[in-house]
N, C-alpha and C positions, 0 to 999 in steps of 0.2 A: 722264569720268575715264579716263585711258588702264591697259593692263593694266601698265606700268612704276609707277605708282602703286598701285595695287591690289593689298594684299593679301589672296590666296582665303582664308587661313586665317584671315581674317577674321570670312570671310563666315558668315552662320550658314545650314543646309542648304538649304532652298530657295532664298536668294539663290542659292549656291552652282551650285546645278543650273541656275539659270536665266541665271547668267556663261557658264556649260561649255556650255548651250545656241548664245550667243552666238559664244563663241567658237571651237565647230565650225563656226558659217555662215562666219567672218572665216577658219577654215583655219589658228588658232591649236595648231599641234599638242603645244610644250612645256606652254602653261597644262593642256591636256587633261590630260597627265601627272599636273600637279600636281593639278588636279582630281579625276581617277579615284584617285590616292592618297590624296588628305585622306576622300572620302567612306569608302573601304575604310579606314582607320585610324579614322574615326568611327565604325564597327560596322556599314556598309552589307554587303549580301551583294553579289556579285561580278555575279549575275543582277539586282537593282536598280540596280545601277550604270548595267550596259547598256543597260536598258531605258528606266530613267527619265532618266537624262541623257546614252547617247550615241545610243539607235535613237531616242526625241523627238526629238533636234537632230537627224538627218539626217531622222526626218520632214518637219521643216520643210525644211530646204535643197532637199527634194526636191519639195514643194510649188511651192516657188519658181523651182523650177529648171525646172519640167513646164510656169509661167506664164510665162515667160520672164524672169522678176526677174534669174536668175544664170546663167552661160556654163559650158560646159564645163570650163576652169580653173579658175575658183572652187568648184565641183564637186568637182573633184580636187584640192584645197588641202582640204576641207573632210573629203572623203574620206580622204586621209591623214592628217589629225587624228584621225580615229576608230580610224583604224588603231595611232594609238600608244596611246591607249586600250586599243585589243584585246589590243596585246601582252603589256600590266599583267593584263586579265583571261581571256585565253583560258585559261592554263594553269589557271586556280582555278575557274574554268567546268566543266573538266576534271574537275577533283580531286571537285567535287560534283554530276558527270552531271547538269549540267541540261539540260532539255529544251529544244534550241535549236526556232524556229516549223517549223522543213524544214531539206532538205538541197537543195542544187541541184548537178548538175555541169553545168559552161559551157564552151564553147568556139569558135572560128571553125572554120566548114569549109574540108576541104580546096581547094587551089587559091591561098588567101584570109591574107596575112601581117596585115590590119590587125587590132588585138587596142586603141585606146583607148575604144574605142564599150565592146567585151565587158570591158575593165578597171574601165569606168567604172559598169559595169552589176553585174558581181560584188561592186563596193564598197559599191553603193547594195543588191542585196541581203542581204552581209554586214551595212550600215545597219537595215534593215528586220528582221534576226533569223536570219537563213539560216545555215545551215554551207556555204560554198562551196567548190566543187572546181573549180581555173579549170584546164583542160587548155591551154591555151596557141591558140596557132591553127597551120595546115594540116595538121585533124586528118581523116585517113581513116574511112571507119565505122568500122574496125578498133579504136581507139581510144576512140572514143563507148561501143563496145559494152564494151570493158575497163572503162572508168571507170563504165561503171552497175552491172557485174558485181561491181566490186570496193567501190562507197561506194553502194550501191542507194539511191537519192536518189530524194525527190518528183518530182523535175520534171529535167529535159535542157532548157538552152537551147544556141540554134543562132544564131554573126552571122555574117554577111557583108558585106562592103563594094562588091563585084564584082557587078555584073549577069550576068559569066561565070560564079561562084562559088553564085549563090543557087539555083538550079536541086539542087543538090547536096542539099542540106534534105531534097528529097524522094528522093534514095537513102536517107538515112539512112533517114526513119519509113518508106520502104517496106521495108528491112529488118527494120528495128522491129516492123511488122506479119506477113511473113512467118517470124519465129521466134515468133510467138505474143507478143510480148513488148510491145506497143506502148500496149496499156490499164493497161500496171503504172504510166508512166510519164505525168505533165505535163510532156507540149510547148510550149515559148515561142519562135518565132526572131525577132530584130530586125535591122534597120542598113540604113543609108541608103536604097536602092534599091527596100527590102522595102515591100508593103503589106497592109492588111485581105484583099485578095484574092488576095493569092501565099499567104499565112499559111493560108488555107481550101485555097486548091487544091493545096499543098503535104501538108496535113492536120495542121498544126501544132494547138492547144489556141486558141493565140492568136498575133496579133502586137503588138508593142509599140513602137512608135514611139519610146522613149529610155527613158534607164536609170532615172529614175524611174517611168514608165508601167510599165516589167517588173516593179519592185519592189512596186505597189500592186496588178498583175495576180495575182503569184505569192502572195501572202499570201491574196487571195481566191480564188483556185481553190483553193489547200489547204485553206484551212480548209471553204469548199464541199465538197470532198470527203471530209472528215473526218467534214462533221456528216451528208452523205449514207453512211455508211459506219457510222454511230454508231444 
């Protein structure tokens, strides 16, 4: 049955969740709408919304995405569906300070204009529970070091697409390390060129071979360090 036929208010709640599942893989972003409305007008809170029916469904997308099931567009169709989601509940999010999983600020290094790898990557951790801060790319330390200063975030990730560009990584955390400030923060850098071994020798936390791999890395090292801190 296609969603022209389908009516969501229909459905009764688990169907429901389990269409708005569907229909974030498919990158349907008006159904989302309707969706994350009818559950918030049925008495849902704004943080089970999220949870239950949009970071699940990018769960999966990202599953799929990490196996090679779905492309990089589909991805980002699927991803901008969540996003209009977001929009319904970031502010009500707000209103009742809830505890987002972390905070990340992201961004490409200087030198480095490509940002769909790092857009794709902020989306799928916005998916996953994050407060994301995307600083954009051809960012100097100068600006890594503001945006940790001013939204003091779990974790800094670092793309580049440039094998001229990736070397940069490691001004940054050698900065990082020489103001004392380098163990407050989890380091992730990705993109294209990057591997397990630039990632170590850089002194990055990890690296992450696509924006879902960041997004199931970054959930695990926080809460890793939460329970070692607890």
């Amino acid at each position: 049955m296609s969603d022209e036929e389908l009516d969501l208010s229909t459905l009764p709640d688990p169907e429901l969740v389990a269409q708005m599942h569907d229909d974030l893989y498919d990158g349907l972003a008006p159904e989302i709408v309707i969706g994350t409305n009818l559950l918030l007008e049925r008495g849902w809170s704004a943080d089970k919304v999220l949870n239950e029916a949009l970071v699940e469904g990018m769960r999966i997308v990202g599953i799929d995405f990490r196996d090679g099931i779905l492309f990089v567009p589909e991805v980002l169709l699927a991803a901008n569906a969540m996003k209009a989601g977001m929009v319904i509940l970031r502010p009500l999010l707000a209103e009742t300070g809830v505890q987002r999983i972390g905070k990340v600020v992201i961004g490409t290094v200087k030198g480095d204009i490509h940002d769909i790898g790092k857009n794709l990557t902020a989306m799928m951790l916005e998916g996953a529970g994050f407060e994301v801060i995307n600083i954009g790319i051809n960012n100097p330390v100068e600006n890594y070091l503001e945006a940790l200063a001013e939204h003091e975030p779990d974790i800094l990730g670092m793309s580049a697409l440039l094998t001229t560009t990736m070397p940069y990584m490691k001004v940054v955390i050698d900065e990082l390390t020489a103001r004392g400030l380098r163990d407050k923060y989890i380091v992730l850098v990705g993109g294209a060129p990057l591997n397990e071994e630039f990632g170590k020798a850089v002194g990055a936390d990890a690296y992450c071979r696509d924006a879902a791999v960041a997004a199931e890395t970054a959930q695990a090292l926080v809460l890793a360090r939460r329970a070692a801190a607890s």
